[in-house]
C-alpha positions in Angstrom: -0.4 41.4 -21.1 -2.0 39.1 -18.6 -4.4 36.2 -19.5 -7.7 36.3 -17.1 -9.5 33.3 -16.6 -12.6 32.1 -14.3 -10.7 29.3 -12.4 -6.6 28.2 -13.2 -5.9 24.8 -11.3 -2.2 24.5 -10.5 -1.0 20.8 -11.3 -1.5 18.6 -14.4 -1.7 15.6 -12.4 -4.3 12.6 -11.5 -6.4 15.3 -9.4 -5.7 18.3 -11.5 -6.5 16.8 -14.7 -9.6 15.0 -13.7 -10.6 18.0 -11.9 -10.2 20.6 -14.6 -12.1 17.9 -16.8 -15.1 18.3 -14.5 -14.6 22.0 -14.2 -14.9 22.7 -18.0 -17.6 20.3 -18.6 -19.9 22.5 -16.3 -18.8 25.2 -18.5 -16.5 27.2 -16.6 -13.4 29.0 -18.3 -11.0 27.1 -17.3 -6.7 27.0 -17.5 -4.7 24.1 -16.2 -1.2 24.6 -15.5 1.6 22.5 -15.1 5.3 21.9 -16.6 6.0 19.7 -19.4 6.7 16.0 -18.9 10.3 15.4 -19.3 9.7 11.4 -19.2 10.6 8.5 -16.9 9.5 7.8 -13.3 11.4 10.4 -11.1 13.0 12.0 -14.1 14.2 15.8 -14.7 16.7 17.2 -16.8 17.0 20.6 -18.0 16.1 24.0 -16.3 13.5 23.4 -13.2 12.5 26.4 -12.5 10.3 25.8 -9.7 13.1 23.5 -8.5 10.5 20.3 -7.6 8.1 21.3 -10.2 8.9 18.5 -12.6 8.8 15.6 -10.7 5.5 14.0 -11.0 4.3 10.6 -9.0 1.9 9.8 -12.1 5.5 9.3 -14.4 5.0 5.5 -14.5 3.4 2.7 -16.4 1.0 1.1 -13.8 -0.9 2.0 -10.7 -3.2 -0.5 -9.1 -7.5 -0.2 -10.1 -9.7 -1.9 -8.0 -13.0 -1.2 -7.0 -13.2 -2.4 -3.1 -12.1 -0.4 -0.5 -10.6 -0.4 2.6 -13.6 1.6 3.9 -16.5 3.2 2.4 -15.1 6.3 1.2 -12.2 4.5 -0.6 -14.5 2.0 -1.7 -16.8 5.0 -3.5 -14.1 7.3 -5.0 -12.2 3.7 -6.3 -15.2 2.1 -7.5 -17.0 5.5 -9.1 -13.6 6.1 -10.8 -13.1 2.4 -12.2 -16.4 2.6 -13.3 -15.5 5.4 -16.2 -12.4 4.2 -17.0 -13.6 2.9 -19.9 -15.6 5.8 -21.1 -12.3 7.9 -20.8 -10.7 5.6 -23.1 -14.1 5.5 -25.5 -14.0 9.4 -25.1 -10.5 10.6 -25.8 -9.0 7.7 -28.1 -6.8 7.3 -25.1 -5.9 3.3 -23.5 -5.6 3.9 -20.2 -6.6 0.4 -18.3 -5.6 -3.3 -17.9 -8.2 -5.7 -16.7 -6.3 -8.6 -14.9 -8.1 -8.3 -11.7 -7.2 -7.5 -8.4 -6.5 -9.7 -5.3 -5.8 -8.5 -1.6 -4.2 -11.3 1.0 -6.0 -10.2 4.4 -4.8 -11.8 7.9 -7.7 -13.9 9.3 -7.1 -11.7 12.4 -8.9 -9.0 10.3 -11.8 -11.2 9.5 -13.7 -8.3 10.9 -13.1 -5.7 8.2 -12.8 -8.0 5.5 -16.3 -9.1 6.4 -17.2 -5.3 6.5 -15.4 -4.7 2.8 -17.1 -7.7 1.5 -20.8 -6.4 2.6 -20.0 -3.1 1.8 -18.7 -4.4 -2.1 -22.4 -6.8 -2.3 -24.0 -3.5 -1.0 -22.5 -1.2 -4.5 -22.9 -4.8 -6.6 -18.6 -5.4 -6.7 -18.4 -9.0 -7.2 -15.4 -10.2 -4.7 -14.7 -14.1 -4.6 -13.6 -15.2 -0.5 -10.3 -17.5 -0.9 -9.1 -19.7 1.2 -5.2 -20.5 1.3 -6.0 -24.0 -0.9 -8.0 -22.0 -3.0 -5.3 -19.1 -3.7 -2.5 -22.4 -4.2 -4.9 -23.2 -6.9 -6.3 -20.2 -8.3 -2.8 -18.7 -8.7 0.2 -21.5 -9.0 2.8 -18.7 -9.5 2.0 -17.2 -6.5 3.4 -17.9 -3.1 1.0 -17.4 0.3 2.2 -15.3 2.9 2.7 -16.4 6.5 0.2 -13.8 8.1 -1.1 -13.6 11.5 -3.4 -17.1 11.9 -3.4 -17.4 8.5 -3.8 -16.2 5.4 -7.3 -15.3 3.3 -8.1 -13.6 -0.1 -10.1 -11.6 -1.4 -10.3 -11.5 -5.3 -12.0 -9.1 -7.5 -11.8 -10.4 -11.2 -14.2 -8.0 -13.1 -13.4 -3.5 -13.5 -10.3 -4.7 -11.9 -6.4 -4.6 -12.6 -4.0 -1.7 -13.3 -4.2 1.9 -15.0 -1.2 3.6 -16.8 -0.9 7.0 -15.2 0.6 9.1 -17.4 -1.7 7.8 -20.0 -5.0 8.7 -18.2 -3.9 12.1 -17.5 -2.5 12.5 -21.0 -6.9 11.3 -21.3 -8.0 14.0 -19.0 -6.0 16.8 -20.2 -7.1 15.8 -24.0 -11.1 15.7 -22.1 -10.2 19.2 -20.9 -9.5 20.5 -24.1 -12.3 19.1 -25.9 -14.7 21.1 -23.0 -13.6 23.9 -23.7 -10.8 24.2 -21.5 -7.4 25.3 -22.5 -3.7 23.6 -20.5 -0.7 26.1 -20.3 2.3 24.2 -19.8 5.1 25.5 -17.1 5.7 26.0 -13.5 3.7 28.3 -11.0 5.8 30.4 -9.1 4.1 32.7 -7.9 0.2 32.9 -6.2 -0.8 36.0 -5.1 -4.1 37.7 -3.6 -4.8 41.5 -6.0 -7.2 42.7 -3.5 -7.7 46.2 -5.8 -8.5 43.6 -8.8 -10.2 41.4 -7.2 -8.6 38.2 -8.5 -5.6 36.2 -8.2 -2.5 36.6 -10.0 -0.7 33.3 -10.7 3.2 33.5 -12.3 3.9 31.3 -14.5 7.6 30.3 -16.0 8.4 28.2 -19.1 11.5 25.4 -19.3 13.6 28.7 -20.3 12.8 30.4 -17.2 10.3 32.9 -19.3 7.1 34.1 -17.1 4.6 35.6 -17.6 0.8 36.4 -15.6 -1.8 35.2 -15.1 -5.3 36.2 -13.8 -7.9 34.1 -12.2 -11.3 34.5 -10.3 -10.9 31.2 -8.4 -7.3 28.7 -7.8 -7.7 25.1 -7.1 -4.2 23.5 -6.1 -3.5 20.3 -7.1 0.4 20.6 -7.2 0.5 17.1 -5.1 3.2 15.9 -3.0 5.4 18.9 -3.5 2.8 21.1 -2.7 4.6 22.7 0.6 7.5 22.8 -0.7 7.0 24.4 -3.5 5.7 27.9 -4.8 2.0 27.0 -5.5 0.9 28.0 -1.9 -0.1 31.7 -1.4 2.0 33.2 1.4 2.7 31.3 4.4 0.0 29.2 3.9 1.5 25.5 4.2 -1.1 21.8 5.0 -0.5 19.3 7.3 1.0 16.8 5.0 3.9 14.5 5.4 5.9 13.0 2.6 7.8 9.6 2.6 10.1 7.8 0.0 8.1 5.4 -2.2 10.7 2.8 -3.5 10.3 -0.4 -5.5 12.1 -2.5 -7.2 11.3 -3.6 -11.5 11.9 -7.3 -11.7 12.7 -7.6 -15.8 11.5 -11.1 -17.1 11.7 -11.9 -20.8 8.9 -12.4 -22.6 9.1 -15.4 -23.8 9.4 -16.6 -20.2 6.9 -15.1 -18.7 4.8 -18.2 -18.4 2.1 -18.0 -15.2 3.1 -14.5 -14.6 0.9 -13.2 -16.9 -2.0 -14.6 -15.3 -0.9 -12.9 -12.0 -3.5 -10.2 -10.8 -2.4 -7.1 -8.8 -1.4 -7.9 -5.3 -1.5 -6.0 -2.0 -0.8 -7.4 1.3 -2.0 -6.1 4.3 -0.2 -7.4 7.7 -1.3 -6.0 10.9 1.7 -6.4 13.0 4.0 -3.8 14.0 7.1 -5.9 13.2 9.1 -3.1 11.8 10.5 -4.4 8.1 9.6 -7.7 9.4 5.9 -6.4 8.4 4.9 -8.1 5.1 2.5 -5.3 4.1 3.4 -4.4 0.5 1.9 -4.4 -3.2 2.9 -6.4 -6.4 2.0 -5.5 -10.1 1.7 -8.4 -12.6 4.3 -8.3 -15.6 4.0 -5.1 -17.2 5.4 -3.9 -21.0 7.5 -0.4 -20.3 8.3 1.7 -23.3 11.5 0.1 -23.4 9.9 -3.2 -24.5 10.8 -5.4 -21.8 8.3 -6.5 -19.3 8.6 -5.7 -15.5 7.5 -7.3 -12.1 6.9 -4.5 -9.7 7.1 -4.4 -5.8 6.6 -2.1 -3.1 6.5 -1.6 0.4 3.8 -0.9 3.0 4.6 2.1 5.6 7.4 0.0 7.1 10.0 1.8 8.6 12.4 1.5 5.8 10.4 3.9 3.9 12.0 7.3 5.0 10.1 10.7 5.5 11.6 13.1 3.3 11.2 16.7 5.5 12.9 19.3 3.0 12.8 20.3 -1.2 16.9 18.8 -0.8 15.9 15.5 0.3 12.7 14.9 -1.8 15.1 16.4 -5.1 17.7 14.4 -4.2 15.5 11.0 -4.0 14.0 11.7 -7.4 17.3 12.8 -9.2 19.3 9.8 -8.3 16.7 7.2 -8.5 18.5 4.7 -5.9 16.9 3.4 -2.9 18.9 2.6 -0.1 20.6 -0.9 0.6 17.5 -1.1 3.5 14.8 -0.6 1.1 16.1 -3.1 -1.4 16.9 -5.8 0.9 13.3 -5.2 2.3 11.7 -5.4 -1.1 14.0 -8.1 -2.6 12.6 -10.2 0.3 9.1 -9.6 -0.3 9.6 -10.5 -4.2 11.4 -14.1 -2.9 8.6 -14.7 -0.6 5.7 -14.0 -3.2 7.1 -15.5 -6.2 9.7 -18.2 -5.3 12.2 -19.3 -8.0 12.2 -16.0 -10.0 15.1 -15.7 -12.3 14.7 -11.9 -13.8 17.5 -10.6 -16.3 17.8 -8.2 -14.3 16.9 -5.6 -11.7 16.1 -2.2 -11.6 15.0 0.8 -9.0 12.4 3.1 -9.4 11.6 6.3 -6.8 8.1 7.9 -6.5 6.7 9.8 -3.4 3.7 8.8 -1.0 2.2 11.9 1.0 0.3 11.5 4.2 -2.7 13.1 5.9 -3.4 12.6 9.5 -7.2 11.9 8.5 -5.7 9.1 6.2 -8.0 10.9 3.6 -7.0 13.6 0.5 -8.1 17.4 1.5 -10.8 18.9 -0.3 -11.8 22.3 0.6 -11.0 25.7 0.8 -7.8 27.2 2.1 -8.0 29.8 5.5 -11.9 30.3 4.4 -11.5 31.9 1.2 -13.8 30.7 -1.5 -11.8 31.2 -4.0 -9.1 29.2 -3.2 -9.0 25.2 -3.0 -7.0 22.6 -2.6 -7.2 19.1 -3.9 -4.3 17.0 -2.3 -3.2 14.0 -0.6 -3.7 10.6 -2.3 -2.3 8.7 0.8 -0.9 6.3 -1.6 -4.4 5.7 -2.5 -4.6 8.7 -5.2 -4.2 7.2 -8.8 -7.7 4.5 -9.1 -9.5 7.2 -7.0 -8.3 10.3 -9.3 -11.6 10.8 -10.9 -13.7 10.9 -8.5 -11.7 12.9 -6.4 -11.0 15.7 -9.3 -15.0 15.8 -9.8 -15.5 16.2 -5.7 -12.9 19.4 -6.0 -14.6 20.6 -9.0 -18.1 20.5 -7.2 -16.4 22.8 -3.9 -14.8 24.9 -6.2 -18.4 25.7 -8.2 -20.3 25.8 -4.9 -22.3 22.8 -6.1 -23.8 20.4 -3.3 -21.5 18.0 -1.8 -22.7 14.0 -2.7 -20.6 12.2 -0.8 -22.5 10.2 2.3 -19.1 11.2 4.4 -19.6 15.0 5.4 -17.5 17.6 3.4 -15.5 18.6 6.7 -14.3 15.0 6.8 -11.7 16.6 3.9 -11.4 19.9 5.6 -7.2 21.0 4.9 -5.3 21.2 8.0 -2.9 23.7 7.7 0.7 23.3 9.6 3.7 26.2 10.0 5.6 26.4 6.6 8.8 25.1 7.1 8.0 22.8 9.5 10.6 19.6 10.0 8.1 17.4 11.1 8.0 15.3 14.1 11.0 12.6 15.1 8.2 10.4 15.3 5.9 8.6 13.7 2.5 9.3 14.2 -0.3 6.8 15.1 -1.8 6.6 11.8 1.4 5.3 10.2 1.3 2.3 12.2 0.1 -1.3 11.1 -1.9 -2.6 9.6 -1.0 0.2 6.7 -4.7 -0.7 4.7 -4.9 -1.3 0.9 -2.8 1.1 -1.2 
């Protein structure tokens, strides 16, 4: 017998969770699918069947919150988002956020747009703090300066700032889902397909056994994320314009009792605006963070440096996530940044960790409906941005999806999906809008 419901969203992730939050709070009958967490950045064990269906970029303990952007429409979904952060935790008995603050290092050659993202933070009342290089030495004694291109500046947001635990916020959102009303359906979507007699879509879902059953829906939203192309979420031959790329870091385990300074540290990105290949310096850095395993982590990440790899078929993006080893390029890339930033470190040890960054040539997520039918919408493409800006991105999908007005000062078009061939390899190349300086992830 097949379940009918007003709207199913495909993907119980940052978008699709916050989205079908949004959804069921304006009262519409609402299923959420998506597979079970199987644990652990990257991880999957078991039957997949959807193949890529269980690896999830929100499987990890921290993703960077802060509410200025590096333009205005970052700035609004980041700061809107932050700003409820605390009434999801209130809400859904959930702890989701870490307030330690958030710092980016600019170039002083980019005094132009960090003068625009500091008007444009006094403009929504984000309190940002200008430092110079003394001031950073000062401010943050653990913490090295970067050589960047005539010098070095930083701007330093202290308050609604820090990290979020992903798996933890949509573990809040789902929880928020179920309290409006809406129900979650966990397992793999196999199958999306138009029943023009019925007038409805028909959405196959299997279990970890492989078991499927139907079912029925008046509207789909897609959120299925990175995967999304190659996977079976898309109706058709119906694939978007989205390119994927490795995400590695590297976990820097400090004990405890040694952790000194480092817990003072805020979030760090830096932003370098020369294209020096892995000679750029652009990358991020997470203060000391407690993983379930009880020991505490450093993490660091790249920028869009050439080291970080497209990965073109469901092969190579399966076999990134089911190893979990970056390549000797990436490490020595990262392992450099970490020396640079925080001189003198002396972890027990090392770790990897692989996630996925996806990539729109508007540098913005899509939001909109699919080959002009209303009924179907997509919600994808974080642009390494995704995690802070979640909320407010799931409640701008739930708002085309219900027809409601659009509320954004940038035009809805701005998110318009751009569809590509399915299949596609992708160009040798890489585009223009990969190139430095990479902006604030």
């Amino acid at each position: 017998m097949q379940d009918n419901v007003e709207i199913a969203v495909v993907g119980t992730g940052m978008f699709g969770s916050a989205a079908a939050k949004y959804l069921s709070r304006a009262g519409a009958d609402v299923m959420v699918i998506g597979p079970v967490r199987h644990g652990g950045e990257g991880s999957g064990r078991g039957h997949e069947p959807a193949g890529l269906a269980h690896f999830a970029a929100h499987e990890d303990e921290a993703r960077i919150v802060r509410q200025m952007g590096w333009d205005r429409f970052w700035g609004a979904v980041d700061s809107r988002s932050a700003g409820r952060l605390r009434d999801i935790e209130t809400i859904s008995g959930i702890d989701v956020f870490h307030e330690c603050g958030a710092l980016a290092l600019m170039p002083t050659s980019l005094k132009g747009r960090s003068q625009a993202m500091l008007r444009a933070s006094a403009a929504d009342g984000i309190r940002v703090r200008r430092l110079s290089e003394a001031d950073l030495r000062g401010e943050f004694p653990a913490l090295a300066v970067p050589p960047l291109a005539g010098g070095t500046e930083g701007l330093w947001e202290r308050e609604g700032a820090g990290y979020l635990n992903p798996r933890r916020l949509v573990e809040a959102q789902l929880a928020l889902t179920v309290k409006e009303g809406g129900r979650v359906l966990r397992g793999a979507v196999t199958a999306v397909r138009r029943d023009a007699a019925a007038g409805r879509w028909r959405l196959r879902v299997a279990d970890d056994e492989g078991q499927g059953q139907w079912i029925g829906a008046e509207k789909v939203l897609i959120a299925a994320g990175s995967l999304l192309n190659h996977s079976d979420a898309l109706p058709g031959e119906l694939a978007l314009d989205l390119q994927v790329f490795t995400e590695p870091n590297l976990l820097y385990e400090v004990e405890g009792s040694r952790l000194g300074p480092l817990r003072d540290l805020p979030t760090v990105v830096t932003v370098d605006p020369e294209d020096t290949g892995n000679a750029n310096l652009s990358h991020y850095l997470l203060p000391p963070v407690r993983y379930p395993d009880g020991k505490w982590y450093l993490r660091i990440g790249p920028g869009m440096q050439p080291a970080v790899r497209q990965l073109r078929t469901p092969q190579e993006i399966g076999n990134w996530y089911a190893r979990r080893r970056i390549t000797a390029e990436q490490s020595s890339l990262l392992a450099r940044m970490m020396r640079l930033m925080v001189p003198g470190l002396a972890p027990v040890a090392v770790r990897e960790s692989c996630c996925v960054v996806d990539k729109t040539p508007t540098r913005y997520p899509y939001i909109g409906h699919l080959d002009g039918d209303e009924t179907l919408t997509v919600a994808v493409g974080g642009n390494g941005h995704g995690a802070r800006g979640s909320d407010e991105i799931g409640r701008l999908a739930s708002t085309v999806v219900l027809g409601q007005p659009w509320d954004l000062s940038l035009p809805r078009e701005t998110f318009a999906p751009i569809t590509a061939p399915r299949g596609r390899a992708g160009d040798s190349a890489r585009p223009e809008y990969l190139k430095p300086p990479f902006g604030l992830c």
